[in-house]
Steps between C-alpha positions, in 0.01 A plus 500: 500500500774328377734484758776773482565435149886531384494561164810254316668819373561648839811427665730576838825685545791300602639467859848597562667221720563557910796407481634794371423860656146632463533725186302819502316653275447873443265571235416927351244408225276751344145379362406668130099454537463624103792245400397239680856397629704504796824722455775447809823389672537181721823521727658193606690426791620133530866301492529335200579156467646474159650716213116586372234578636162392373103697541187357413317681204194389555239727356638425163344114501202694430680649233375291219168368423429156607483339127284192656193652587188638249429797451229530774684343770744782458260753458372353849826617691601804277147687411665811303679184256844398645742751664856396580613553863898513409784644732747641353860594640638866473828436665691402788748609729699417768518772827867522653614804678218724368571402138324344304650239281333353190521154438417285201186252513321221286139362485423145471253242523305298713442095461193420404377398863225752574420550106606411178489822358608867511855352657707785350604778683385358823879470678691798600900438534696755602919423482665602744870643418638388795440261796396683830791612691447199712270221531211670682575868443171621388422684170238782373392452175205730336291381237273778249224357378166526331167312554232459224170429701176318304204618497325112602175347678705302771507790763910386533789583260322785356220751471133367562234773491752769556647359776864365480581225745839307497652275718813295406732595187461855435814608545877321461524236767839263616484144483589230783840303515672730207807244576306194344353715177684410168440583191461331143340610186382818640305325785597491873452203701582382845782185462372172634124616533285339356257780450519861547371614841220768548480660873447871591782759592607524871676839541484852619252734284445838491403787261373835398230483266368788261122464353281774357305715747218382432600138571547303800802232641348299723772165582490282780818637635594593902528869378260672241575845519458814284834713438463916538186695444181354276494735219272513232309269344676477208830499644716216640498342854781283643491295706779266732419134558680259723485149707620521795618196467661257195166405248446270214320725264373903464152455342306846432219621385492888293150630420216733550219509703628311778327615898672362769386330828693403778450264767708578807662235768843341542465394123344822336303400232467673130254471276485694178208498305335646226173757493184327696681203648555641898309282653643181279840688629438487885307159453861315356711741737324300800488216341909548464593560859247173586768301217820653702403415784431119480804481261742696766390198738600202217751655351697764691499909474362668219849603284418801427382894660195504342275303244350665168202357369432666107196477302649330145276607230507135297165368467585175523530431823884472477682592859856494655727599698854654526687629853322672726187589213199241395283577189133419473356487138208779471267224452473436899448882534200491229332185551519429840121544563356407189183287554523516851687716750844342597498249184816502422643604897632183587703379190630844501656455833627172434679663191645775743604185723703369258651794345595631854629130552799600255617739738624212706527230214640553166608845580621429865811269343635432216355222267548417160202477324583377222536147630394536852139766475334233734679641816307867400210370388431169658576658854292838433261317401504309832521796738225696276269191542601430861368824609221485310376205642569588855257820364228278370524170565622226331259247338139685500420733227721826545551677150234709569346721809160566475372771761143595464263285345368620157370311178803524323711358808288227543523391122897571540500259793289243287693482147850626686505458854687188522829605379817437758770708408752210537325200342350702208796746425800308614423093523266510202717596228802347630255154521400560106854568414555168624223321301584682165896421582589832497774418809801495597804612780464851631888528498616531169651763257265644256689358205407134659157604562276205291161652529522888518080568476528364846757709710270698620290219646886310591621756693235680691299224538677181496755715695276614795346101538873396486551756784217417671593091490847580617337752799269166598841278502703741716219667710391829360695653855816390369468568105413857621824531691706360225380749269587814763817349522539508129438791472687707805827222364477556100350868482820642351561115329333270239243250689503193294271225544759238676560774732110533653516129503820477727323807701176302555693158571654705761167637645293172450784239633470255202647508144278589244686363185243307337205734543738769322610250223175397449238808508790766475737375237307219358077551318434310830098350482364328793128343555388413790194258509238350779240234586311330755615138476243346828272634759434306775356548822649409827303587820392825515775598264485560136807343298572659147860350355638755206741418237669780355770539278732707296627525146838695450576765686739486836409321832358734697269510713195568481118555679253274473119630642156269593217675527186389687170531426517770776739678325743451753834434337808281607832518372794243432856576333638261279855515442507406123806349510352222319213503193296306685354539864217433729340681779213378741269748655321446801211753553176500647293502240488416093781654327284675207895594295835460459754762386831529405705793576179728572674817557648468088864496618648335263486563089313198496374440108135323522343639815128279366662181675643726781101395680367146576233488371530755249331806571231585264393938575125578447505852272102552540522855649829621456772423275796301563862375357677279763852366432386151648175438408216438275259767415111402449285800395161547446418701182199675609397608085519140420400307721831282464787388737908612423762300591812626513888537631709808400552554144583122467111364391161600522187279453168688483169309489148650462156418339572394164861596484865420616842576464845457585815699504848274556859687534760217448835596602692781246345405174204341504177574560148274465117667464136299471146645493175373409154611467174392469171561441204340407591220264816657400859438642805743415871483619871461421821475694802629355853461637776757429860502538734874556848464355713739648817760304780581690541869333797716564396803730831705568518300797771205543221313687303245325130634394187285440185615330230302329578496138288232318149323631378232358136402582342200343091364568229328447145657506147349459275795337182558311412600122166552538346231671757262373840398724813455380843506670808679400858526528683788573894639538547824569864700500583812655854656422546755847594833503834576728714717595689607193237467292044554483432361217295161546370247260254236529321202271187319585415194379130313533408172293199314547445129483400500154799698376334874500649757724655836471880637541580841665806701448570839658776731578593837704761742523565849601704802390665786741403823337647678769535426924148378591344509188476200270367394178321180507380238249368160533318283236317137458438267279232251525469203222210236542508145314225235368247736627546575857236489766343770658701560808833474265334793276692846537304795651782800421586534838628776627294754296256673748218672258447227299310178552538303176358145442759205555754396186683233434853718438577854652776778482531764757729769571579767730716816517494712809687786605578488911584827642541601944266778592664722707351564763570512900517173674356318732168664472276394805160360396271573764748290739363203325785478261820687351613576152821397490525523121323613172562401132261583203499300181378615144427178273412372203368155445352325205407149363325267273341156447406299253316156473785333220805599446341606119346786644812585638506938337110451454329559873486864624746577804449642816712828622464706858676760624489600891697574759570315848588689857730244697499582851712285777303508848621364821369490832463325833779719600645453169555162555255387216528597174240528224477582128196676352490530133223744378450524084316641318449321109332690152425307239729636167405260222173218519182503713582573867421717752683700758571300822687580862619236635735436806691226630687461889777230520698414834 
């Protein structure tokens, strides 16, 4: 899972302002399965503000290819090669007295603040020849237009599988305070903004849509219903759609296939699915009404008649929402009891949490999120995880629920059974974000945006443990109240973020400034730390003074817990209004720990010195990852002890051998092992530094990917029976997003001057979508008569097994092609098949002793051909890669060999 994943390209209609009338929106659109393309009318009824009168053409910033990525990051998204989604205008006209009037229009472009590409086109001005017959007299304007719709892998914006689902942008759409647009150089802008706001539409919609007969409409609209008889298969139904009330968004879904079922009660409940999924159907439909209810407590009445919950046939998890309608990607359908029954259960109904969460928050008012995401987001995010909790628990183990015992359960629960939904999916990444520097203010516009690989991470999770921080400082009573207030106040309005913060000063009594400038508006990094200064005993009574303190961040205040060596626990609050306190506890017995805010209220950076003394967690039996503590496993194979915290370092130690693994900050990164045995001693430690690109992506954000490692050593080996120590450097140039081609030199000298260099180089070609031509090649060039382990051994060939040489050359050309075939494909519930790729190769090389016999050894040649299959289970949750090959020898003595190779 990868948390409701928003892909950068996809992007929200515009709201059109309360202060003017609610405009309506009439829409008669017919849907040409064979073309591919929407073909319709969208009537407008609003007062205009000005002498033009400017739509949103939003399909067509898909209209272009995004010239920044490679060739298979495109072919990712767009699996047929890349297919515009454009919308182009027929006409418009102006209704008066029965007539219709045409009038003249223009298209523009956007600014670059969503993209920085495909611009054109996007802006629909229509001039008005006259002013309104007086300043609010209201106006009907009707727009023809066309819709191309891509065929894409997304399961939004275009066709995945067959199935066409689109949410925002499909059809010509007004934008919000047309008084404050201007224009210059064929863009529009608002005057005196600073950037260019993105919020969803707030008006009356309604429609009368025309599919194939064969097809489906399902939308999470008040009214679904069919219009006249159902004819024939082939021929056309109609059907009329409406809210019964103003919306931000008509989001459908057109396809085959599609059963129904229907969960009845005050909210009836929809759930269309595709062939063999019922019982995944009626499992999410009560799952649904469990969601609406807790959330009609926190947040006020459901907004809508009914809720539609639509299987989305993306496979990668991908799920959202739009009014009144929630997709689920396919993948919680498929692989929701692979391994073990229920696997995947519970992360699937925290996903439905969230996505139902929109209905109140980020759909339920208006909010721009361009600059301001965090209030749909963060606060979805906190509702989805606040009734999850109050589900499962908050602090034990509660990813998973294990019914019966079984062998596979029980080695679930040992390798997997510690995960926490919030500490491993929310507070870890946000808490490595932090290490690598990846962070930064949740409110900004996406042109501002520094670190764009981490919005994901900055606004869902950053954003819920900002939520969560300001819930502990206002009482999680009150920040509930001030966000049903926000909502029943700004439902037809933008709610900005100054707005909730006036709304929960009002609710909590106290002003709230400085937590908003700091977490809210500013990258805001606190770290709270404890520690025992004395113990002393007085009487019967056990005296423990604590010092604790606190490193940026806000005062606030905050728990602080003793536990006995009972296990009875005693709390104190400290008010952090300084960065240095102390508490005294007076117990009954020894106070075995100290910890600072227990319940992980606050985004607090290093939870390790959040303990006194620091907690060290045994892993013997069953695996485990804590946030605040050390990890010491046993290694049952070896023998040895691991030591270990996060991702950050890892020490192993067994008979004969050690190691070490340190992550140092962003760039850096240190390694050690040594081995021995008998009367020999091996090792090296190497330290390696990651310079990062900033590469343009089509998005106005700020990127980072690793672009160049650098890795130098020092290693203490054997030639023979002799030792000898060497020198290393190795360089790595990265593949990215615009580009897979790689390079990479290796460099080994030995203390008395021999050694080896190492040059190599890949690349691919697109043949055509999917499909790639690939060849890679390497050089290898000993000096002064290299040592054994610096000898080449050709690798890479797989039939061969030819004596170590002092120089090699080695090529490869390989032709990658997708099998088609129907995915997932369940292996015996252990596993699915999400994916399948076969490779035919050819590969060939040759060594020589001196570079005289360079044209004077034989060569070596194969041909074979390699199945590449991509496997996940534990509910999908883990992925795998299984690479089976099979290699034939072509030219030199070999023999035929199947080999296979699985990779995490």
């Amino acid at each position: 899972m990868k948390r409701l994943v928003v892909s950068l390209f996809v992007v929200a209609v515009l709201a059109v302002p309360a202060s003017a009338a609610e405009p309506t929106c009439v829409l008669n659109v017919r849907y040409d399965a064979e073309g591919r393309r929407f073909d319709g009318t969208v009537e407008l009824h609003l007062v205009p503000t000005g002498p033009t009168v400017y739509l949103s053409l939003l399909a067509n910033l898909d209209r272009e290819p995004n010239p920044y990525l490679s060739p298979r990051t495109s072919d990712a998204r767009y699996p047929f090669g890349f297919e515009a989604s454009e919308t182009t205008v027929i006409g418009v006209e102006r209704l008066e007295g029965g007539d219709a009037l045409p009038l003249p229009f223009r298209t523009l472009a956007l600014p670059p603040a969503w993209q920085t590409y495909s611009l054109d086109d996007t802006v629909l001005a229509i001039d008005l020849p006259e002013a309104a017959p007086d300043g609010d007299a209201p106006i009907t304007l009707r727009i023809g237009f066309t819709t191309k719709v891509p065929r894409s892998s997304i399961g939004d914006q275009g066709i995945t599988h067959g199935i066409l689902t689109w949410r925002f942008g499909w059809y010509p759409t007004l934008f919000p305070a047309q008084e404050e647009i201007v224009e210059a150089d064929g863009r529009i802008a608002y005057a005196g903004r600073e950037a260019f706001p993105l919020t969803f539409p707030w008006c009356r919609i309604e429609a009368t849509f025309t599919v194939p007969g064969s097809y489906d409409l399902i939308a999470g609209t008040d009214v679904l219903e069919q219009v006249g008889e159902p004819g024939e298969e082939d021929a056309e139904k109609r059907f009329r759609i409406a809210y019964d009330a103003p919306a931000r968004s008509l989001g459908l879904t057109i396809g085959t296939d599609y059963r129904r079922y229907t969960l009845d009660g005050p909210i009836p409940i929809e759930v269309a699915f595709l062939p063999g999924h019922e019982e995944e159907a009626r499992f999410f439909a009560t799952l649904a009404r469990d969601v609406l209810e807790a959330y009609e407590e926190r947040c006020g009445p459901y907004p809508r008649a009914r809720l539609t919950i639509v299987e989305n046939p993306n496979d990668d998890g991908l799920s959202f929402a739009a009014d009144g309608i929630v997709w689920l990607s396919r993948r919680f359908f498929t692989h929701r009891n692979v391994l073990f029954f229920g696997a995947l259960n519970r992360v699937a109904e925290y996903v439905l949490a969230h996505e139902i969460a929109h209905q109140w928050v980020g759909l339920g008012t208006g909010i721009d999120l361009n600059a301001e995401a965090w209030l749909s987001e963060g606060l979805a995010q906190y509702l989805a995880v606040r009734y999850y909790e109050d589900r499962y628990g908050a602090f034990e183990p509660n990813l998973f629920g294990f019914g019966s015992p079984g062998i596979i359960e029980e080695l679930v629960k040992r390798q997997f059974g510690y995960f926490n939904l919030r500490e491993h999916f929310i507070e870890l990444p946000y808490l490595t974000t932090q290490y690598v520097g990846f962070d930064e203010a949740l409110v900004k516009p996406i042109e501002n945006v520094r670190f764009g690989n981490a919005s994901d991470v900055r606004l869902y999770d950053k954003g819920y443990l900002v939520a969560r921080s300001i819930a502990a400082a206002t009482g999680e009573d009150a920040f509930e109240r001030a966000i049903m207030r926000a909502i029943d106040e700004r439902q037809a309005d933008l709610l900005d973020v100054r707005t909730l913060q006036a709304l929960l000063e009002e609710e909590a009594g106290r002003p709230l400034d400085e937590i908003f400038d700091t977490w809210v508006f500013g990258p805001g990094r606190v770290d709270y730390a404890i520690r025992i200064a004395s113990r002393e005993r007085s009487g019967s009574e056990h005296v423990t003074t604590v010092v604790v303190t606190r490193s940026g961040g806000t005062p606030q205040p905050v728990e602080v817990e003793a536990t006995l060596r009972s296990g009875a626990t005693l709390r104190q609050e400290w008010s952090g209004e300084s960065e240095t306190g102390e508490l005294v506890f007076r117990t009954p017995s020894w106070v075995a720990r100290v910890t600072i805010d227990p319940d992980h209220r606050l985004p607090d950076l290093d939870r390790l010195n959040n303990n006194a003394p620091v907690k060290v967690v045994g892993g013997a039996n069953e695996a485990a990852y804590p946030l605040d503590a050390y990890v010491l496993t046993a290694d049952t194979e070896t023998g040895g002890l691991t030591f270990s915290y996060l991702d950050r370092f890892r020490v192993s130690v067994a008979q004969g051998s050690a190691s070490a693994q340190i992550k140092l900050g962003r760039n850096h990164r240190l390694s050690a092992r040594t081995s021995a045995g008998g009367d020999r001693f091996v090792g090296g430690i190497a330290f390696t530094t990651i310079d990062y690109a900033q590469p343009e992506t089509g998005s106005p954000a700020t990127f980072w990917e690793p672009d160049v490692s650098w890795t130098v050593g020092v290693e203490r080996l054997y030639a023979g029976e002799t030792p000898f120590v060497a020198f290393g450097l190795d360089v790595v140039d990265h593949p990215s997003f615009a580009s897979s081609r790689t390079h990479a030199l290796s460099i080994d000298v030995a203390a008395d001057g021999s050694g080896r260099l190492s040059v190599s180089a890949s690349d691919e070609l697109r043949v055509f979508p999917g499909a790639y031509l690939q060849g890679s090649a390497r050089f290898g060039l000993g000096f002064a008569d290299p040592p054994t382990p610096f000898r080449f051994r050709l690798t890479g060939l797989h039939a061969f097994s030819p004596p170590p040489t002092a120089h090699e050359l080695v090529g490869r050309l390989g032709l990658e092609i997708p099998v088609v075939a129907e995915t997932p494909y369940n292996l015996f519930n252990l596993a699915m098949v999400d994916a399948t790729r076969s490779r035919l190769f050819l590969a060939g090389g040759i060594g020589w002793t001196s570079l005289d016999e360079f044209g004077t050894t034989s060569p070596y040649m194969e041909a074979g051909i390699e199945q590449i299959v991509d496997l996940s289970t534990l509910g999908g949750l883990l992925s795998l890669q299984v690479q089976v090959g099979v290699a034939t020898p072509v030219m030199g003595a070999g023999a035929p060999v199947l080999y296979a190779r699985v990779s995490l």
